[in-house]
PyMOL Python script that loads the backbone (N, CA, C, O; Angstrom):
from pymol import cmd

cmd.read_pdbstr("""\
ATOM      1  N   UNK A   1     117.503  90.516 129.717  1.00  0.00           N
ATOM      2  CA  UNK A   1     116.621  90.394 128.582  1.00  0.00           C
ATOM      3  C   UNK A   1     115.606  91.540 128.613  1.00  0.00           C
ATOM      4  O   UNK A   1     115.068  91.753 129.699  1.00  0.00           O
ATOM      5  N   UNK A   2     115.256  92.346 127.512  1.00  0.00           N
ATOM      6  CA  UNK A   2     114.601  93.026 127.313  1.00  0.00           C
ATOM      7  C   UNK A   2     113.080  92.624 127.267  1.00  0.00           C
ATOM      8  O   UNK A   2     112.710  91.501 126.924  1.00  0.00           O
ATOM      9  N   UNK A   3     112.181  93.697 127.666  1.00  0.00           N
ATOM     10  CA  UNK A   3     111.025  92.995 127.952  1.00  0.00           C
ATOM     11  C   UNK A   3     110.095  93.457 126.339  1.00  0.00           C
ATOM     12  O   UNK A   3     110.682  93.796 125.311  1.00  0.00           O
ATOM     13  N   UNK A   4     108.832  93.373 126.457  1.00  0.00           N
ATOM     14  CA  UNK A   4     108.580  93.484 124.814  1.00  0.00           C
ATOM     15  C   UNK A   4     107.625  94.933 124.764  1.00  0.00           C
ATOM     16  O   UNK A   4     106.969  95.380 123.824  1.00  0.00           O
ATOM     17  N   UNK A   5     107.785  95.386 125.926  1.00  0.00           N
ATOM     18  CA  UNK A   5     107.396  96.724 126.009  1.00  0.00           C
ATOM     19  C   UNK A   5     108.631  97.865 125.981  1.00  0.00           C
ATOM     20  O   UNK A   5     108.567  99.082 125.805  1.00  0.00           O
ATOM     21  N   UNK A   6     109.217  97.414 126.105  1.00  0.00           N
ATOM     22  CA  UNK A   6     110.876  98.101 125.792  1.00  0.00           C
ATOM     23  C   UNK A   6     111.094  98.047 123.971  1.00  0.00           C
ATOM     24  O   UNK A   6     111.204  98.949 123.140  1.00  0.00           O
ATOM     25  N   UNK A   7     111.090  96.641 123.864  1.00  0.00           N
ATOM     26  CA  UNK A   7     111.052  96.318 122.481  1.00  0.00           C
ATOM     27  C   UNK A   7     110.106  97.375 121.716  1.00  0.00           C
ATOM     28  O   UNK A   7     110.490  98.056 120.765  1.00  0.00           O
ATOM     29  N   UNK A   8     109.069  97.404 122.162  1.00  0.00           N
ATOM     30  CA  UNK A   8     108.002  97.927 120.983  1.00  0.00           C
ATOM     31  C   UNK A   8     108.311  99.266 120.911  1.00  0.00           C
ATOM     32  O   UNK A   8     108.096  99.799 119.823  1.00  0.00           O
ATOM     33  N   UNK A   9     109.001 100.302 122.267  1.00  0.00           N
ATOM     34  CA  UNK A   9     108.930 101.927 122.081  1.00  0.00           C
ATOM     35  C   UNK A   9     110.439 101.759 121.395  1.00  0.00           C
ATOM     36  O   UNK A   9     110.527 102.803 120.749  1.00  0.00           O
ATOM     37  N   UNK A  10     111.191 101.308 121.263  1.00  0.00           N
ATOM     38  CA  UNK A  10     112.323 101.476 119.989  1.00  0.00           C
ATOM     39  C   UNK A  10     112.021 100.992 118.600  1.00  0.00           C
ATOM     40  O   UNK A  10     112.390 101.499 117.540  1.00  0.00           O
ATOM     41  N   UNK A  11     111.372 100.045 118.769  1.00  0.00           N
ATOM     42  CA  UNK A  11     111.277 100.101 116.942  1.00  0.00           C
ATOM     43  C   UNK A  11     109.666 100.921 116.524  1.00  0.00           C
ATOM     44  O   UNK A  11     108.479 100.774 116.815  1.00  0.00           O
ATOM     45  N   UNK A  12     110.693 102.030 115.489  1.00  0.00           N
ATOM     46  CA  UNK A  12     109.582 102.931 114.985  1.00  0.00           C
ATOM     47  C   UNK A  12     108.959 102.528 113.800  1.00  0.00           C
ATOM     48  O   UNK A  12     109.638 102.270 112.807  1.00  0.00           O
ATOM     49  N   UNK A  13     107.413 102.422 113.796  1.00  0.00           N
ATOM     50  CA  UNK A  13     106.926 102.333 112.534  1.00  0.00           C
ATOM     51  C   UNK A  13     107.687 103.174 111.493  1.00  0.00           C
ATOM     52  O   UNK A  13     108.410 104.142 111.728  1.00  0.00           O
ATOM     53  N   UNK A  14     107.263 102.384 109.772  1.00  0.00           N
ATOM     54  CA  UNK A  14     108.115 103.282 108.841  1.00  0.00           C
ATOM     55  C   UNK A  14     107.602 104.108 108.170  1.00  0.00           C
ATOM     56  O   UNK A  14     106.923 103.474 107.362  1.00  0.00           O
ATOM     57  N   UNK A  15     107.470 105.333 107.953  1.00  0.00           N
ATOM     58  CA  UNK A  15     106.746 105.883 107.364  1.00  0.00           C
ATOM     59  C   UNK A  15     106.233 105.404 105.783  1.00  0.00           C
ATOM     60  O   UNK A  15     107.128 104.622 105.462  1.00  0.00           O
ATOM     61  N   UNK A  16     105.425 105.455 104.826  1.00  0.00           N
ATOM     62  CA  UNK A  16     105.180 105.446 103.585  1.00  0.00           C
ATOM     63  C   UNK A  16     106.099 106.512 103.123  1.00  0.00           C
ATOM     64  O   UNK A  16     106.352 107.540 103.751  1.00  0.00           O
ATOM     65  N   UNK A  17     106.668 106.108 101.745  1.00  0.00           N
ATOM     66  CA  UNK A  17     107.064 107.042 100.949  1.00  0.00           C
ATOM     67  C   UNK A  17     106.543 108.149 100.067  1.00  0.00           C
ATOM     68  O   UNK A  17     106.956 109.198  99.573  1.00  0.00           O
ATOM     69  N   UNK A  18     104.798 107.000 100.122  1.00  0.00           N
ATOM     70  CA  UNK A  18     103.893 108.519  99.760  1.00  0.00           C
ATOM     71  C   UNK A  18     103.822 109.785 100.442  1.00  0.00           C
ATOM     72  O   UNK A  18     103.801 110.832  99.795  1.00  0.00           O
ATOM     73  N   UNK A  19     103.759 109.761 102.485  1.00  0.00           N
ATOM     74  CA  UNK A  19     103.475 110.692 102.749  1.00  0.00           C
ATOM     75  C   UNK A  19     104.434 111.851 102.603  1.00  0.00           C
ATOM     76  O   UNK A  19     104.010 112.981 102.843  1.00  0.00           O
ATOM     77  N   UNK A  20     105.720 111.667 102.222  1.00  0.00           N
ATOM     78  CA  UNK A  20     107.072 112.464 102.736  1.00  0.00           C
ATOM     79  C   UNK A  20     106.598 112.901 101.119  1.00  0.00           C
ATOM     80  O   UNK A  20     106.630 114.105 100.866  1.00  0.00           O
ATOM     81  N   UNK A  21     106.308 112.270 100.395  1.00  0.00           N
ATOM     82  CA  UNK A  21     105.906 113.024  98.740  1.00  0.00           C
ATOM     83  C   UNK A  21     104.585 113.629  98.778  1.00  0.00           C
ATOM     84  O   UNK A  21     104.360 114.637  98.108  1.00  0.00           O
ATOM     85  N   UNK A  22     103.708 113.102  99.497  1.00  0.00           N
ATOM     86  CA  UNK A  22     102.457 114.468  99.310  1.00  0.00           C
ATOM     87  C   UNK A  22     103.088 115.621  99.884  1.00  0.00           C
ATOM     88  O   UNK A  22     102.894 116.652  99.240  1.00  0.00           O
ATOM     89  N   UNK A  23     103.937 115.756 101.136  1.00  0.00           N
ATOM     90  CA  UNK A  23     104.396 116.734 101.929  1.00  0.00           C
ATOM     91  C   UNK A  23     105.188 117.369 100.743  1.00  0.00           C
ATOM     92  O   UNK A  23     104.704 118.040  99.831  1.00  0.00           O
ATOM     93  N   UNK A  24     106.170 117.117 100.880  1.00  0.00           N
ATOM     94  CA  UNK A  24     106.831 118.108  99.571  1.00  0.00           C
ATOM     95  C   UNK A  24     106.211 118.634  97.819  1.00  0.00           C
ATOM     96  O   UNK A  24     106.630 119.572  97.141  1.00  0.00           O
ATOM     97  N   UNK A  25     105.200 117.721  97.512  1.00  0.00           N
ATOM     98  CA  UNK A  25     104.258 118.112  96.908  1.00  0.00           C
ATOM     99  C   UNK A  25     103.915 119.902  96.726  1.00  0.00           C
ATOM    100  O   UNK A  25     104.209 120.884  96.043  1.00  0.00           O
ATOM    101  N   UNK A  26     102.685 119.244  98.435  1.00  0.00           N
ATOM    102  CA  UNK A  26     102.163 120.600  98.704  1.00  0.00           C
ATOM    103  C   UNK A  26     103.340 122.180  99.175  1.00  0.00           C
ATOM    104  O   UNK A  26     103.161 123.397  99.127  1.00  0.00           O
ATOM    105  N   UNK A  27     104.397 121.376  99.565  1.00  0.00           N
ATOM    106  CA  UNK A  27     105.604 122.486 100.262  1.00  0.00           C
ATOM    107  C   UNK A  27     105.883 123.038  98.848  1.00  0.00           C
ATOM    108  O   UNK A  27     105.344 124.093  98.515  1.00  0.00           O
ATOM    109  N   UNK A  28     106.648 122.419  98.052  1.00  0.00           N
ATOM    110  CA  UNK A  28     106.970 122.773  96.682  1.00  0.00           C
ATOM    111  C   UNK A  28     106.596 123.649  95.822  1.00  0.00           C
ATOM    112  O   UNK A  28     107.273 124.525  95.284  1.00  0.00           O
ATOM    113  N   UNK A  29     104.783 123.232  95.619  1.00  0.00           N
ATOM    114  CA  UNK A  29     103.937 123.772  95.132  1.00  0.00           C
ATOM    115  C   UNK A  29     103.410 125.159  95.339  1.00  0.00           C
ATOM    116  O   UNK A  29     103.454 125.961  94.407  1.00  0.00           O
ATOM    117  N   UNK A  30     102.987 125.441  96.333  1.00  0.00           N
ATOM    118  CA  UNK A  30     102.015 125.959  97.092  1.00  0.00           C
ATOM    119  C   UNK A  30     102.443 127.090  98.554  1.00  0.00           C
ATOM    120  O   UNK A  30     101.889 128.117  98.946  1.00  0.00           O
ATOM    121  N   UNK A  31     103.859 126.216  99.156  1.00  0.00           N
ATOM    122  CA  UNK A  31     104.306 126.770 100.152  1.00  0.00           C
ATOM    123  C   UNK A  31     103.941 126.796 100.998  1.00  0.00           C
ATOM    124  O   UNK A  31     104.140 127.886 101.535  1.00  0.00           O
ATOM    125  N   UNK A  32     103.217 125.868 101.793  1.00  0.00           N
ATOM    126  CA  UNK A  32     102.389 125.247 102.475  1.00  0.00           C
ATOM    127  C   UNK A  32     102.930 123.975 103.512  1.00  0.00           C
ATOM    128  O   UNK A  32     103.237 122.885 103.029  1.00  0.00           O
ATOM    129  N   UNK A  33     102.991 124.184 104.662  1.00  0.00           N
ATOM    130  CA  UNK A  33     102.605 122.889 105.285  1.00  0.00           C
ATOM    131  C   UNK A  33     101.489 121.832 105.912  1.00  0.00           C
ATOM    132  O   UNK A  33     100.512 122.205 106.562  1.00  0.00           O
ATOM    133  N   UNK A  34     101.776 120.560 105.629  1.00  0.00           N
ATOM    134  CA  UNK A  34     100.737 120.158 105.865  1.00  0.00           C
ATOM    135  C   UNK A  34     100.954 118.569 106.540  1.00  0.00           C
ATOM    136  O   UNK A  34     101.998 117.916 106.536  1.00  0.00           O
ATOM    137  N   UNK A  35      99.690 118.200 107.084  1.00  0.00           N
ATOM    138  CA  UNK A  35      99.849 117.155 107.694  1.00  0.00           C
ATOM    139  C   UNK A  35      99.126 115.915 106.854  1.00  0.00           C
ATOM    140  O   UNK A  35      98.167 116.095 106.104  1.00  0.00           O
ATOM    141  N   UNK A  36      99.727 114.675 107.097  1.00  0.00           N
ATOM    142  CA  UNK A  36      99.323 113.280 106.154  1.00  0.00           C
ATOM    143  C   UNK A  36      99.016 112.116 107.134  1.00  0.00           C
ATOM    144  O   UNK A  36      99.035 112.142 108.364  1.00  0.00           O
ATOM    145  N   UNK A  37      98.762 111.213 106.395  1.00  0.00           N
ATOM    146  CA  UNK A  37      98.364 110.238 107.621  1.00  0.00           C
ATOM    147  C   UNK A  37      98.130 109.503 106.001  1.00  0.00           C
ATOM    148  O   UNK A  37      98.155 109.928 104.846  1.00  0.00           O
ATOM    149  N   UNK A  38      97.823 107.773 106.859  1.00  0.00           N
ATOM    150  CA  UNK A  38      97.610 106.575 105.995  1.00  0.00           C
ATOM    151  C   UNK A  38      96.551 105.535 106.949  1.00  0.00           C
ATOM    152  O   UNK A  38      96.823 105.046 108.046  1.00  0.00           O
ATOM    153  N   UNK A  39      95.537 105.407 106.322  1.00  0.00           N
ATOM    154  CA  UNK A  39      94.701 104.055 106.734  1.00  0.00           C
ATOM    155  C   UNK A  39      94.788 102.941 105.622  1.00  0.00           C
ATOM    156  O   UNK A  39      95.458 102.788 104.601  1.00  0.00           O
ATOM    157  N   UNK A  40      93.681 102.141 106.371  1.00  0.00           N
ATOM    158  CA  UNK A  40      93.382 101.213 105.203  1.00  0.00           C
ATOM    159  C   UNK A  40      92.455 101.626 103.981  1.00  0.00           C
ATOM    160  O   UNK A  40      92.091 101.117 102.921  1.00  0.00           O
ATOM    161  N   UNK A  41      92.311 102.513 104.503  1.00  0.00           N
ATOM    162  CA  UNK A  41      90.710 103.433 103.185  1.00  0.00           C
ATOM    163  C   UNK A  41      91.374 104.012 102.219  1.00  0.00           C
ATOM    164  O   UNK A  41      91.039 104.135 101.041  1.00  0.00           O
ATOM    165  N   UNK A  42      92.992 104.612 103.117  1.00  0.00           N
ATOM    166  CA  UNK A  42      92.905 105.669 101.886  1.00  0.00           C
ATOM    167  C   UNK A  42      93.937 106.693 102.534  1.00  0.00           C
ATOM    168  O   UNK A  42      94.158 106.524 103.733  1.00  0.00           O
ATOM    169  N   UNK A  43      94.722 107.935 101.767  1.00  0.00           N
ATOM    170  CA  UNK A  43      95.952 108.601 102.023  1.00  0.00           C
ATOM    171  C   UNK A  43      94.870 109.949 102.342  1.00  0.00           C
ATOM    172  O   UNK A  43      93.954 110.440 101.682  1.00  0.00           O
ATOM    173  N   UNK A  44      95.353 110.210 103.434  1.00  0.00           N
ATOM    174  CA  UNK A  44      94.489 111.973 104.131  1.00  0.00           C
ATOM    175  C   UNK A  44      95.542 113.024 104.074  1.00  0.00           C
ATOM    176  O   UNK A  44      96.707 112.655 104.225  1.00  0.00           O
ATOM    177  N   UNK A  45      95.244 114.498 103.843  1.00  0.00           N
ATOM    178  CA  UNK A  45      95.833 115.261 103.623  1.00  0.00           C
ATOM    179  C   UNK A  45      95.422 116.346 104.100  1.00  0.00           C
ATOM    180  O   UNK A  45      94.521 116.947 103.514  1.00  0.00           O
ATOM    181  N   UNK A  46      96.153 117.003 105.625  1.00  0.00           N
ATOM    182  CA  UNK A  46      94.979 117.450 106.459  1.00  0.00           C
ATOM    183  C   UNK A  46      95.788 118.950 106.052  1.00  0.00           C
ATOM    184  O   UNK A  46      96.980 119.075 106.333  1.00  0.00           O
ATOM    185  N   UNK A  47      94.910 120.228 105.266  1.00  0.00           N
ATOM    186  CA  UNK A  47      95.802 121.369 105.525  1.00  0.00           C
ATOM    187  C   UNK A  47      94.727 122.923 106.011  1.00  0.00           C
ATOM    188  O   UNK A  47      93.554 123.191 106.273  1.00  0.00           O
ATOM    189  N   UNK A  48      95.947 123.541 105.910  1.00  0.00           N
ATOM    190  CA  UNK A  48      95.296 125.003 107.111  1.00  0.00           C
ATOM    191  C   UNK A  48      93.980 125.646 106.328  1.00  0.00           C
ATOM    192  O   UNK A  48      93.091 126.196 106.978  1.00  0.00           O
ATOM    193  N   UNK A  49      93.930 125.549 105.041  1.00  0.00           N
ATOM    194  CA  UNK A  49      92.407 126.273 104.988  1.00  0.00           C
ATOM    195  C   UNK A  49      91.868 126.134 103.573  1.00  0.00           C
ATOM    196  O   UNK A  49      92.590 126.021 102.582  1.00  0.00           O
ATOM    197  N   UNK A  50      90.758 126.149 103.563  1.00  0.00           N
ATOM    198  CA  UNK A  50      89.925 125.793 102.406  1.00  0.00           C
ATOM    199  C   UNK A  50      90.598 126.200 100.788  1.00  0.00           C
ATOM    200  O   UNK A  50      90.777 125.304  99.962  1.00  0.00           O
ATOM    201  N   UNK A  51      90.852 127.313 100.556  1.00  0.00           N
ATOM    202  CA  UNK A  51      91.215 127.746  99.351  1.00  0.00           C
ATOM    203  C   UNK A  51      92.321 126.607  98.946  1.00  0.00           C
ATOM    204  O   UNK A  51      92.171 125.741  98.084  1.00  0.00           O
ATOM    205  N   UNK A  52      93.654 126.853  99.911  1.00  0.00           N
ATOM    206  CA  UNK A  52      94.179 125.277  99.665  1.00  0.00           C
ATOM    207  C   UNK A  52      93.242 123.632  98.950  1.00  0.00           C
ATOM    208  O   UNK A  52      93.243 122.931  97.939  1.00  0.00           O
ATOM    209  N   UNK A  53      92.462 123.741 100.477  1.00  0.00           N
ATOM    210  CA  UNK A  53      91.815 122.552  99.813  1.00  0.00           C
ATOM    211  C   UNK A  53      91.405 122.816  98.121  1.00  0.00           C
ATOM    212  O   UNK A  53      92.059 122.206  97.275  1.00  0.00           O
ATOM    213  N   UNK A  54      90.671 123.435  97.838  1.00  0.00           N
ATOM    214  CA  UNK A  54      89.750 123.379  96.886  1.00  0.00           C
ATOM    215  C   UNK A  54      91.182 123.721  95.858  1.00  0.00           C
ATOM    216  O   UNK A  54      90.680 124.218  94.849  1.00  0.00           O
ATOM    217  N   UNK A  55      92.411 123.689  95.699  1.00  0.00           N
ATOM    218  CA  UNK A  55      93.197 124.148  94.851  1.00  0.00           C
ATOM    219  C   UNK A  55      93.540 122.276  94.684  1.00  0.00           C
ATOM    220  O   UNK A  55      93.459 121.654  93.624  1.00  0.00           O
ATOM    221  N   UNK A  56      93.918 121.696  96.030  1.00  0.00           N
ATOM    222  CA  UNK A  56      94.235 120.227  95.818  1.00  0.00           C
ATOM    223  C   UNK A  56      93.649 119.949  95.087  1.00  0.00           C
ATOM    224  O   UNK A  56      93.958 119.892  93.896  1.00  0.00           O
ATOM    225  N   UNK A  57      92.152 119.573  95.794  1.00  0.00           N
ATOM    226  CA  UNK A  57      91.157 119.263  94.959  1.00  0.00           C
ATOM    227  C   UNK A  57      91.058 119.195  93.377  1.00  0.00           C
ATOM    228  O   UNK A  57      90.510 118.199  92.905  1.00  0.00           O
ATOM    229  N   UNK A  58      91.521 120.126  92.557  1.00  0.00           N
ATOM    230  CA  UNK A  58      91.829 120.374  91.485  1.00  0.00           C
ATOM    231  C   UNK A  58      92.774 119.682  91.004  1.00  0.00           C
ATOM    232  O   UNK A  58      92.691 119.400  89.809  1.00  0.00           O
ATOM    233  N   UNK A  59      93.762 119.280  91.657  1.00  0.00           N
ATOM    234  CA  UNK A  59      95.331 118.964  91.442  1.00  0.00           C
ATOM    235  C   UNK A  59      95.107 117.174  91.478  1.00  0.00           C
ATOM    236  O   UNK A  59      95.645 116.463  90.629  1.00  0.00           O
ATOM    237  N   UNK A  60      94.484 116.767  92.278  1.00  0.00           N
ATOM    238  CA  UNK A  60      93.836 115.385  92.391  1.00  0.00           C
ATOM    239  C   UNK A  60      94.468 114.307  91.973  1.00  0.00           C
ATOM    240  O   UNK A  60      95.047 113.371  92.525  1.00  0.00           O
ATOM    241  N   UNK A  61      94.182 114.708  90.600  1.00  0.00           N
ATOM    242  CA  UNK A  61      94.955 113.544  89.793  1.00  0.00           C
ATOM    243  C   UNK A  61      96.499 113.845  89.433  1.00  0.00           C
ATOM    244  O   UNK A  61      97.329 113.003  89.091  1.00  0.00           O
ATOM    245  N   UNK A  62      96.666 115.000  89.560  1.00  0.00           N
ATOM    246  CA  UNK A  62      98.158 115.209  89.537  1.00  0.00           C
ATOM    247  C   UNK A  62      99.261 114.722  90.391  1.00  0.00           C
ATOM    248  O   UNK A  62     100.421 114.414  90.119  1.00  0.00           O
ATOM    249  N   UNK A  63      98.451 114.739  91.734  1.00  0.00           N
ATOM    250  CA  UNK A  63      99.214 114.548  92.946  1.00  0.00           C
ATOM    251  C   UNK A  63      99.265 113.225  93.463  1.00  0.00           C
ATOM    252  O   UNK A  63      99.947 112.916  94.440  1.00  0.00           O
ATOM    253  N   UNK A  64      98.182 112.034  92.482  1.00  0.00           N
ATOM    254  CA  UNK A  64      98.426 110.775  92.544  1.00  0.00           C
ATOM    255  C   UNK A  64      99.694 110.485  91.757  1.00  0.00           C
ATOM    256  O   UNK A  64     100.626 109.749  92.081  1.00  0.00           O
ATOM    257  N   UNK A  65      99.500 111.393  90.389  1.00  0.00           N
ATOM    258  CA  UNK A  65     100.539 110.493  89.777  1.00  0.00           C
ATOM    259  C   UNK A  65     101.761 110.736  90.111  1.00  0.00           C
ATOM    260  O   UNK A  65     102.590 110.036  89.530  1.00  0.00           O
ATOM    261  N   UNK A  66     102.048 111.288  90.652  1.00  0.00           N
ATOM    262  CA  UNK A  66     103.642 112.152  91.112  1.00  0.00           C
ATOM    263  C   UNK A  66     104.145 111.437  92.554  1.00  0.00           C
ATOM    264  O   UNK A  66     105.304 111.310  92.948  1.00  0.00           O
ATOM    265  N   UNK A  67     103.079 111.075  93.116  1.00  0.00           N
ATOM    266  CA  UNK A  67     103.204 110.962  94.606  1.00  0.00           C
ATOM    267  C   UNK A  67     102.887 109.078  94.478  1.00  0.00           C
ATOM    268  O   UNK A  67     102.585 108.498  95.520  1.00  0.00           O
ATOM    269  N   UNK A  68     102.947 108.604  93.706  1.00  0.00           N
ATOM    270  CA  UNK A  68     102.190 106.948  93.475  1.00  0.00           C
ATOM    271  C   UNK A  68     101.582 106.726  94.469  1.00  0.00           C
ATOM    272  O   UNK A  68     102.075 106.000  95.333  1.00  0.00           O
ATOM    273  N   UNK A  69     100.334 107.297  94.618  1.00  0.00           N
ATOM    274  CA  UNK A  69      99.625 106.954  95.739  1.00  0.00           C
ATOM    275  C   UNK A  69      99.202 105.798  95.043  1.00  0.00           C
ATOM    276  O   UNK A  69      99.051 105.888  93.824  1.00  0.00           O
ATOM    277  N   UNK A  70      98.940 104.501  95.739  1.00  0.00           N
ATOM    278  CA  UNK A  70      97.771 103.384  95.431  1.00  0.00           C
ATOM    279  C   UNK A  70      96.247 103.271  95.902  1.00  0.00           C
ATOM    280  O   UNK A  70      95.492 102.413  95.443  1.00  0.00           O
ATOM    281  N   UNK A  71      95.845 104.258  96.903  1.00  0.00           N
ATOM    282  CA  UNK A  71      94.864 104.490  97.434  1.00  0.00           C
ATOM    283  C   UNK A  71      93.741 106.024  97.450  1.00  0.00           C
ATOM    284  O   UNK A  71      94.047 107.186  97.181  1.00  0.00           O
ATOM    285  N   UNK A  72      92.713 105.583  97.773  1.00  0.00           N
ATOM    286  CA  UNK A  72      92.488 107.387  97.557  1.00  0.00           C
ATOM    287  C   UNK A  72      92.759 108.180  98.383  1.00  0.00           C
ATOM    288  O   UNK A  72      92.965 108.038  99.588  1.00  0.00           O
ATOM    289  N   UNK A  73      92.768 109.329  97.541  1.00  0.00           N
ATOM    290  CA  UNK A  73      92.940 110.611  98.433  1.00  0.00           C
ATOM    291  C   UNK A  73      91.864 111.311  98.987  1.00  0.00           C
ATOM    292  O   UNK A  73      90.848 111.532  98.328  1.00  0.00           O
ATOM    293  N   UNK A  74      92.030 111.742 100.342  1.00  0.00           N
ATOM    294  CA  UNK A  74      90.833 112.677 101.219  1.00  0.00           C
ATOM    295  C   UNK A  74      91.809 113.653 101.699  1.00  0.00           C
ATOM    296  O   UNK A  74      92.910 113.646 102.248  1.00  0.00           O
ATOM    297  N   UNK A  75      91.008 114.439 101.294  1.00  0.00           N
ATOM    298  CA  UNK A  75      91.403 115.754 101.933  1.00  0.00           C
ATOM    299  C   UNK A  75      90.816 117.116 102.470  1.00  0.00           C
ATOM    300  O   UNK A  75      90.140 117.942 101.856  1.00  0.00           O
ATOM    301  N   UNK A  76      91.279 117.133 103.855  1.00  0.00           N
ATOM    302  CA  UNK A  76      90.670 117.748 105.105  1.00  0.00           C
ATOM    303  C   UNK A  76      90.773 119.343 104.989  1.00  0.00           C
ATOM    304  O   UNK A  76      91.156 119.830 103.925  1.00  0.00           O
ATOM    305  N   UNK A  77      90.458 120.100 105.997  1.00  0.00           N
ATOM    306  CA  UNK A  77      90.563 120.534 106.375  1.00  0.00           C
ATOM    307  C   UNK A  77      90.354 120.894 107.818  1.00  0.00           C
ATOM    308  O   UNK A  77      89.326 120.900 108.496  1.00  0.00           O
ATOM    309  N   UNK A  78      91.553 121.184 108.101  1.00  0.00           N
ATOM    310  CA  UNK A  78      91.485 120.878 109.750  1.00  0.00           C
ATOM    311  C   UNK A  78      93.089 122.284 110.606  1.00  0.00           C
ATOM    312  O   UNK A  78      93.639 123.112 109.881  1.00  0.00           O
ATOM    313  N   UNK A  79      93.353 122.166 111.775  1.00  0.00           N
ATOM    314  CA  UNK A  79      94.402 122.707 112.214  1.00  0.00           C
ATOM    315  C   UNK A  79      95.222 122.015 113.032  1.00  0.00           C
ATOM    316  O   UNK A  79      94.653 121.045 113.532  1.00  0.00           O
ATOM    317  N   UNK A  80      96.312 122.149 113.342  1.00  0.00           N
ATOM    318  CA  UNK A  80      97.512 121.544 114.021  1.00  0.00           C
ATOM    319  C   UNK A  80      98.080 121.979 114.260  1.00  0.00           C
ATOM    320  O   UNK A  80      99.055 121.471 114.814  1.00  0.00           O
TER     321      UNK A  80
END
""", "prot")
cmd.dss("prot")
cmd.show_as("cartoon", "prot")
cmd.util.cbc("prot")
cmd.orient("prot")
């Protein structure tokens, strides 16, 4: 019998279908990679540098409706 620490490192959380759509979003768009994440607050959108940001920023409402986010969007700037 398997123990439930065995159990837990095989089953992988599932990703949202939003994040794999903000990602190609910004790839699509922009040519850009970038990193996503999901809380309870809200969909984050972490990318390499400001001008980006401030272009999202703009895009805002575009990238809800395309991407059905249900939550808000924040978006970082940060590196990875």
């Amino acid at each position: 019998m398997d123990s439930i620490a065995d159990l837990m490192k095989a089953k992988k959380p599932d990703e949202p279908p939003q994040l794999q759509a903000m990602k190609d979003y910004v790839n699509s768009k922009h040519n850009e990679v970038v990193k996503c994440s999901v809380s309870q607050f809200g969909y984050t959108l972490i990318v390499p540098n400001a001008s980006l940001a401030t272009t999202l920023h703009m895009e805002t409402p575009k990238i809800i409706q395309e991407c059905n986010l249900d939550k808000k969007l924040f978006i970082r700037i940060g590196h990875f």
